[in-house]
ROSE-4610 file (N, C-alpha, C; in Angstrom, 1 decimal, always signed):
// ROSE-4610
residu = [X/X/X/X/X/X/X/X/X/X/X/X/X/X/X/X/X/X/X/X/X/X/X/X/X/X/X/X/X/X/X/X/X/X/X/X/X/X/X/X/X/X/X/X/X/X/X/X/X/X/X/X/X/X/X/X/X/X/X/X/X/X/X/X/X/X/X/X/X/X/X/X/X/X/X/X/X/X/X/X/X/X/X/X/X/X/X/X/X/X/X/X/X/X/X/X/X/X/X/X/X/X/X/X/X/X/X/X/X/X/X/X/X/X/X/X/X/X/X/X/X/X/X/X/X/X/X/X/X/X/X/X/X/X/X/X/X/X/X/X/X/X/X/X/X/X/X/X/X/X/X/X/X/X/X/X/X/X/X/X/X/X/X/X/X/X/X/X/X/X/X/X/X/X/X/X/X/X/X/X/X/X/X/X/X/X/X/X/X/X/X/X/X/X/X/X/X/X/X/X/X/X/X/X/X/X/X/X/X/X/X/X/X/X/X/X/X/X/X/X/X/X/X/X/X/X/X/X/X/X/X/X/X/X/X/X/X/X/X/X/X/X/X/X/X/X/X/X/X/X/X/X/X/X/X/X/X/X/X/X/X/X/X/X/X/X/X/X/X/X/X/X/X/X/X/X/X/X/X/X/X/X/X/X/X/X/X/X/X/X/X/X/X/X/X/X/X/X/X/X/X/X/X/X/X/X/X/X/X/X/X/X/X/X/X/X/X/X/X/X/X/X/X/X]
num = [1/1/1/2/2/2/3/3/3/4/4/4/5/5/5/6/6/6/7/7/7/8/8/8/9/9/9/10/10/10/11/11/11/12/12/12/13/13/13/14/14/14/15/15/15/16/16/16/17/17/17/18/18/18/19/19/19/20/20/20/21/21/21/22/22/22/23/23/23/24/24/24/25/25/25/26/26/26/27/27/27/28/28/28/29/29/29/30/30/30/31/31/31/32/32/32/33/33/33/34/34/34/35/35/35/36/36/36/37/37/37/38/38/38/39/39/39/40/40/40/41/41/41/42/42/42/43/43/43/44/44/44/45/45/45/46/46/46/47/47/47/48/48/48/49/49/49/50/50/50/51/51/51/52/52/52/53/53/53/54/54/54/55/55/55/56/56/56/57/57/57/58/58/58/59/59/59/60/60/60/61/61/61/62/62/62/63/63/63/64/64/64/65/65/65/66/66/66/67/67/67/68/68/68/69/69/69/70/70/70/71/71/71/72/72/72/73/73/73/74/74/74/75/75/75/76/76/76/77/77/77/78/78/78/79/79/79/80/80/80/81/81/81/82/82/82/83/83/83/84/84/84/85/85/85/86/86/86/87/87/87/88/88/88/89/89/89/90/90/90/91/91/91/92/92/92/93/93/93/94/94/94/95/95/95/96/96/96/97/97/97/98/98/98/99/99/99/100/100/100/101/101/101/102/102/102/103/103/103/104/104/104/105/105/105/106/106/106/107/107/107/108/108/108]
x = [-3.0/-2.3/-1.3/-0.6/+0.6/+0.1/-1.5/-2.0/-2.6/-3.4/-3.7/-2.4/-1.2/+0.5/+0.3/+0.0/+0.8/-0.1/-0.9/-1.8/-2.3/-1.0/-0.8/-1.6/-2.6/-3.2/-2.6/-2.3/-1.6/-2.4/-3.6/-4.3/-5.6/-6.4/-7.8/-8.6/-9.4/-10.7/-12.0/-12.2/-13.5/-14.0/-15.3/-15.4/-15.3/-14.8/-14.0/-13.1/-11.8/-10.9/-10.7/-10.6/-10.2/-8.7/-8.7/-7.2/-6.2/-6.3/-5.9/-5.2/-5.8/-6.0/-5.3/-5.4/-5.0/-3.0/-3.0/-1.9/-1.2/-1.3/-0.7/-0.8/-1.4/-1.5/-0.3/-0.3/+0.8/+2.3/+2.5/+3.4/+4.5/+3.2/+3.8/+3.4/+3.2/+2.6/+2.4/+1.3/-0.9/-1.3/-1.9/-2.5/-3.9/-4.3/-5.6/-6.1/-7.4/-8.1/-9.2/-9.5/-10.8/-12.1/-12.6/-13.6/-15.5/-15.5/-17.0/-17.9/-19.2/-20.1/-20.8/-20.7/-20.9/-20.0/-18.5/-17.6/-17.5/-17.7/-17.7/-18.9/-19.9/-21.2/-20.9/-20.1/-19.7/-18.9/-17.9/-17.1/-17.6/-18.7/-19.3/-20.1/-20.8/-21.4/-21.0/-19.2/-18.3/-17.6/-17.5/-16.5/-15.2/-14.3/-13.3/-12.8/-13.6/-12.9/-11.2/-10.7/-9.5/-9.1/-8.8/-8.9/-6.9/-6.8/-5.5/-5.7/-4.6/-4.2/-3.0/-2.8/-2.2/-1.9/-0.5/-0.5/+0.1/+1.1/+1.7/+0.6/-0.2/-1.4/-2.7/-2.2/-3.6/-4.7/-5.0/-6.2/-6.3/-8.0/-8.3/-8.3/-7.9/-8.6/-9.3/-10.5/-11.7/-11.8/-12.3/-12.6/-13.3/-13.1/-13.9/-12.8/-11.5/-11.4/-11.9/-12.7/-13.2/-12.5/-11.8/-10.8/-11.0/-11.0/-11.6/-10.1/-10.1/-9.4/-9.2/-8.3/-8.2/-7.2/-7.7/-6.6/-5.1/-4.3/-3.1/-2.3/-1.2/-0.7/+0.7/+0.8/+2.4/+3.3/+3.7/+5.1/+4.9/+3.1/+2.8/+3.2/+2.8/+2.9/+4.6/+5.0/+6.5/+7.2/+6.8/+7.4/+6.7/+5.7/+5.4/+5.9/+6.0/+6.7/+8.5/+8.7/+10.1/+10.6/+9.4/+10.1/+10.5/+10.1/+11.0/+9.9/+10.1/+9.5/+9.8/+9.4/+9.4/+10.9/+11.6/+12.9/+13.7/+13.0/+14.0/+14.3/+13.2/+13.0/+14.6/+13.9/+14.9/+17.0/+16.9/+18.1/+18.8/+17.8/+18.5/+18.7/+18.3/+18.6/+20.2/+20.4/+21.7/+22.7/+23.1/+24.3/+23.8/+22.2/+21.7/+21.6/+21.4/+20.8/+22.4/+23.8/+24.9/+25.4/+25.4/+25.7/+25.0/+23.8/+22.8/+23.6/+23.4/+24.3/+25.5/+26.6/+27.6/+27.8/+27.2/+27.0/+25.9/+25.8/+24.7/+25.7/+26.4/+27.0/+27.7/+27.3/+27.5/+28.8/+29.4/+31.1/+31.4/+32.0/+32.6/+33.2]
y = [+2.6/+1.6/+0.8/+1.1/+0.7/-0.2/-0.3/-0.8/-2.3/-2.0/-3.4/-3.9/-3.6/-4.0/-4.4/-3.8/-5.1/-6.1/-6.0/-6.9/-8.0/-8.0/-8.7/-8.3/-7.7/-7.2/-6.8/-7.1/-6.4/-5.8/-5.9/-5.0/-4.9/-3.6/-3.2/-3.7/-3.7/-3.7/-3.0/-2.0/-1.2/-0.6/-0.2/+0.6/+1.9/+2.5/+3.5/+3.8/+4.5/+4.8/+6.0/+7.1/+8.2/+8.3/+9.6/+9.9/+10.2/+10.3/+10.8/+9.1/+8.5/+6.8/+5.6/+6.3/+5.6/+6.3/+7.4/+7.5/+7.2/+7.4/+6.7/+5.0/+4.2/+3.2/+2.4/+3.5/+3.3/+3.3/+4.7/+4.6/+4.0/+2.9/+2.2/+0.7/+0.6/-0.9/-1.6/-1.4/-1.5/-1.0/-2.1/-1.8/-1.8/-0.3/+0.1/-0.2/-0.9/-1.4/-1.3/-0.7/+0.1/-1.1/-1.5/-2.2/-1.9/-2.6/-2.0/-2.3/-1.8/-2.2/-3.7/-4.3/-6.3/-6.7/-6.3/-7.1/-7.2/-6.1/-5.4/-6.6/-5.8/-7.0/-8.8/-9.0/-10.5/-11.2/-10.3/-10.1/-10.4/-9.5/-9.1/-11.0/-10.5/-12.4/-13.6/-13.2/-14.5/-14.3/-14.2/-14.0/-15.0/-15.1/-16.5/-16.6/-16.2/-16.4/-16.0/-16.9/-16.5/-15.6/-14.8/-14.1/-13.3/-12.8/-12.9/-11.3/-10.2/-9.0/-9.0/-9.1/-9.2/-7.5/-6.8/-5.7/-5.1/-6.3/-5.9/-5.8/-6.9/-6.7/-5.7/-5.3/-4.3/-5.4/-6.0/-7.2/-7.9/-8.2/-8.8/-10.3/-11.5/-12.9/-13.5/-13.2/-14.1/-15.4/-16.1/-18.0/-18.1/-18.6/-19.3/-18.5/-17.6/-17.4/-16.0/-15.4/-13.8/-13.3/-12.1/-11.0/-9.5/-8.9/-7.1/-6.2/-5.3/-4.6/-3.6/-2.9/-1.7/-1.2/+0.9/+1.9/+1.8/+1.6/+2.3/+3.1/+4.2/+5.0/+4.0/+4.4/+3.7/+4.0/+5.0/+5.4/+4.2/+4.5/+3.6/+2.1/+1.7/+0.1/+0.1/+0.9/+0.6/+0.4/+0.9/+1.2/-0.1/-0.7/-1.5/-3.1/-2.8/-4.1/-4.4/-3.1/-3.3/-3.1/-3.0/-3.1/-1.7/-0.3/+0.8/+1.8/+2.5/+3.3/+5.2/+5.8/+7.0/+7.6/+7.5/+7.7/+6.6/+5.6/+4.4/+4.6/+4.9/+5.5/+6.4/+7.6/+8.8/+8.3/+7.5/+7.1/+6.1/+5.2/+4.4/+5.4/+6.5/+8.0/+8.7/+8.0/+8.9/+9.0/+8.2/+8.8/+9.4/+9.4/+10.0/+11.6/+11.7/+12.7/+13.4/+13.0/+13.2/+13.8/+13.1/+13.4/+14.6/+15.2/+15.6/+17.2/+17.0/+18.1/+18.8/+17.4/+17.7/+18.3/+17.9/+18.5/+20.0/+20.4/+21.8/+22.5/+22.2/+23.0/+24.1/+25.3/+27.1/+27.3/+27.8/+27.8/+29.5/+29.6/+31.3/+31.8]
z = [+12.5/+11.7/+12.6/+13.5/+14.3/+14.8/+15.5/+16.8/+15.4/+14.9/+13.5/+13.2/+12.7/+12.3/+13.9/+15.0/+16.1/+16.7/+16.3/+16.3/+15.3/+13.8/+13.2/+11.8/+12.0/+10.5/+9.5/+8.4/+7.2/+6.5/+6.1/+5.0/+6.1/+5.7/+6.0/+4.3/+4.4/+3.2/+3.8/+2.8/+3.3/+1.5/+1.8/+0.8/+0.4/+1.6/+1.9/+3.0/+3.0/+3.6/+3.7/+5.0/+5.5/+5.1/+4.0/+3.2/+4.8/+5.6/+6.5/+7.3/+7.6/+7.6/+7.0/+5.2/+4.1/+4.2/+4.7/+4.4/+5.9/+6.5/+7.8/+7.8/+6.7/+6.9/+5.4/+5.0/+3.9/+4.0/+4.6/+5.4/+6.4/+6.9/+7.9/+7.6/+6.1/+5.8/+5.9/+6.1/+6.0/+5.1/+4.2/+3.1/+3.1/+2.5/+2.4/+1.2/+1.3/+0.2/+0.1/-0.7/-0.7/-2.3/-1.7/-2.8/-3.0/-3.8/-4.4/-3.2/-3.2/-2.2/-2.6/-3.8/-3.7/-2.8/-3.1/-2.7/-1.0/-0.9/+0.6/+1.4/+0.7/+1.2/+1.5/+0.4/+0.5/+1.5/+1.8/+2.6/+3.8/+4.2/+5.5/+5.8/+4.8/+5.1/+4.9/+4.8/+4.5/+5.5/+7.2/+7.7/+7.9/+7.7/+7.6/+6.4/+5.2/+4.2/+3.9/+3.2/+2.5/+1.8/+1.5/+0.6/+0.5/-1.2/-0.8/-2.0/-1.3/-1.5/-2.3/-3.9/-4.5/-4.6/-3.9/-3.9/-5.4/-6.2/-7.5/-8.7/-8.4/-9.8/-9.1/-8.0/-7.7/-7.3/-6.7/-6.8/-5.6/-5.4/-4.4/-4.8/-4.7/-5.1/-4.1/-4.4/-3.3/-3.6/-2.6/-2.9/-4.2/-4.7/-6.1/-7.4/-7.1/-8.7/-8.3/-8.1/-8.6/-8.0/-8.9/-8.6/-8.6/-7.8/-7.6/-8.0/-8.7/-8.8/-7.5/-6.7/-6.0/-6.3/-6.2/-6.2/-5.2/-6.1/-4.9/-6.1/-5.4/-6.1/-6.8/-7.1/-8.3/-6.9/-6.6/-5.2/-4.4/-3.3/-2.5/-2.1/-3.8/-4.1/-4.5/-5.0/-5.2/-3.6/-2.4/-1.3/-0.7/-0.6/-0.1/-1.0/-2.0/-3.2/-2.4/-2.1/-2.0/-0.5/+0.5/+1.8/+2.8/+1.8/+2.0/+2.5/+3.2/+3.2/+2.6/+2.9/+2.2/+1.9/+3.8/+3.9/+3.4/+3.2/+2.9/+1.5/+0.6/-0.6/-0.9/-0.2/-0.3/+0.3/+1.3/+1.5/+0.3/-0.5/-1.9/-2.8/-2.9/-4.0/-4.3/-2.4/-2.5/-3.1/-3.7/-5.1/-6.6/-6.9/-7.8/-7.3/-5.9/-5.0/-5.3/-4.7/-5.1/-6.2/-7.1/-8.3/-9.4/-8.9/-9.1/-8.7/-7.3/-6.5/-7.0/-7.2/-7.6/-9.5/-9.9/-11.2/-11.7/-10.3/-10.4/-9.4/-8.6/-7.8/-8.5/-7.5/-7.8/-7.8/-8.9/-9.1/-9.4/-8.4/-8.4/-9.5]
Protein backbone atom coordinates (compact mmCIF):
# COMPACT_ATOMS: atom_id res chain seq x y z
CA UNK A 1 0.00 0.00 0.00
CA UNK A 2 2.84 2.61 0.85
CA UNK A 3 4.52 2.02 -2.53
CA UNK A 4 0.55 2.73 -4.73
CA UNK A 5 0.06 6.01 -1.81
CA UNK A 6 3.57 7.06 -3.23
CA UNK A 7 3.05 6.65 -6.30
CA UNK A 8 -0.13 8.63 -6.00
CA UNK A 9 -2.89 5.75 -6.12
CA UNK A 10 -5.69 6.25 -3.66
CA UNK A 11 -8.05 3.39 -4.15
CA UNK A 12 -7.36 -0.32 -5.76
CA UNK A 13 -10.60 -1.99 -7.52
CA UNK A 14 -10.47 -5.71 -7.89
CA UNK A 15 -12.97 -8.38 -7.50
CA UNK A 16 -11.10 -9.56 -4.84
CA UNK A 17 -8.72 -8.38 -2.21
CA UNK A 18 -6.19 -10.36 0.14
CA UNK A 19 -7.58 -9.63 3.92
CA UNK A 20 -4.02 -9.38 4.65
CA UNK A 21 -3.75 -6.45 1.67
CA UNK A 22 -7.14 -4.98 2.54
CA UNK A 23 -6.05 -4.27 5.84
CA UNK A 24 -2.62 -2.78 5.39
CA UNK A 25 -4.29 -0.79 2.80
CA UNK A 26 -6.75 0.64 5.20
CA UNK A 27 -4.64 1.50 7.58
CA UNK A 28 -2.63 3.58 5.65
CA UNK A 29 -5.35 4.97 3.29
CA UNK A 30 -5.85 3.09 0.37
CA UNK A 31 -9.02 2.16 -0.36
CA UNK A 32 -9.80 -1.35 -1.10
CA UNK A 33 -12.65 -1.96 -3.36
CA UNK A 34 -13.76 -4.93 -4.17
CA UNK A 35 -16.61 -5.19 -7.06
CA UNK A 36 -18.65 -7.67 -9.08
CA UNK A 37 -17.12 -9.62 -11.92
CA UNK A 38 -19.42 -7.12 -14.80
CA UNK A 39 -18.07 -4.24 -13.21
CA UNK A 40 -14.57 -5.51 -12.93
CA UNK A 41 -14.87 -6.70 -16.73
CA UNK A 42 -15.91 -3.14 -17.69
CA UNK A 43 -13.33 -1.61 -16.08
CA UNK A 44 -10.73 -3.83 -17.70
CA UNK A 45 -12.04 -2.80 -21.29
CA UNK A 46 -12.47 0.84 -20.24
CA UNK A 47 -9.03 1.80 -19.41
CA UNK A 48 -8.97 5.73 -18.74
CA UNK A 49 -12.21 5.90 -17.61
CA UNK A 50 -13.29 8.24 -14.74
CA UNK A 51 -14.62 6.83 -12.29
CA UNK A 52 -15.22 8.21 -8.73
CA UNK A 53 -14.98 6.22 -5.12
CA UNK A 54 -17.64 7.60 -3.10
CA UNK A 55 -16.15 6.24 0.31
CA UNK A 56 -19.31 7.80 2.57
CA UNK A 57 -22.17 6.25 0.38
CA UNK A 58 -20.15 3.03 -0.14
CA UNK A 59 -20.18 3.47 -4.08
CA UNK A 60 -18.52 3.19 -7.23
CA UNK A 61 -19.93 6.02 -9.95
CA UNK A 62 -18.89 4.80 -13.42
CA UNK A 63 -19.36 7.14 -16.64
CA UNK A 64 -22.87 7.08 -17.73
CA UNK A 65 -24.65 7.41 -14.07
CA UNK A 66 -24.23 3.49 -12.98
CA UNK A 67 -23.37 3.09 -9.40
CA UNK A 68 -21.80 -0.29 -7.79
CA UNK A 69 -22.19 -0.67 -4.21
CA UNK A 70 -18.77 -1.96 -2.17
CA UNK A 71 -18.09 -3.55 1.36
CA UNK A 72 -16.11 -1.46 3.86
CA UNK A 73 -16.40 -1.85 7.65
CA UNK A 74 -18.25 1.19 9.56
CA UNK A 75 -14.58 1.80 11.83
CA UNK A 76 -12.60 1.67 8.38
CA UNK A 77 -14.83 4.25 6.51
CA UNK A 78 -15.12 6.34 9.70
CA UNK A 79 -11.15 6.54 9.85
CA UNK A 80 -10.78 7.24 6.31
CA UNK A 81 -13.99 9.98 6.28
CA UNK A 82 -12.11 11.62 8.98
CA UNK A 83 -8.40 11.63 8.15
CA UNK A 84 -7.38 9.37 11.38
CA UNK A 85 -6.07 6.53 11.66
CA UNK A 86 -6.38 3.72 14.24
CA UNK A 87 -4.06 5.62 16.81
CA UNK A 88 -5.39 8.74 15.58
CA UNK A 89 -8.80 7.20 16.52
CA UNK A 90 -7.60 6.07 19.90
CA UNK A 91 -5.65 9.49 20.69
CA UNK A 92 -9.32 11.68 20.06
CA UNK A 93 -10.71 9.05 22.93
CA UNK A 94 -8.59 10.52 25.40
CA UNK A 95 -10.73 12.29 27.82
CA UNK A 96 -13.55 9.62 27.37
CA UNK A 97 -10.47 7.07 27.89
CA UNK A 98 -9.80 9.44 31.15
CA UNK A 99 -12.73 9.79 32.57
CA UNK A 100 -13.58 6.20 32.19
CA UNK A 101 -10.42 5.49 34.26
CA UNK A 102 -11.05 7.95 36.61
CA UNK A 103 -14.46 6.89 37.57
CA UNK A 104 -13.47 2.96 37.90
CA UNK A 105 -10.40 3.63 39.66
CA UNK A 106 -9.54 0.92 42.75
CA UNK A 107 -10.11 2.83 46.04
CA UNK A 108 -8.61 1.30 49.23
Amino acid sequence: PWALLDYGIRAVISTGIADIFRGNSLKNGLVPVIVDADTHAWLVANPGAEVTIDVEQRLVRLPGGKSVAFPIDGFSRYCLLNGVDQLGFLLKQDAAISRFERERAWQP
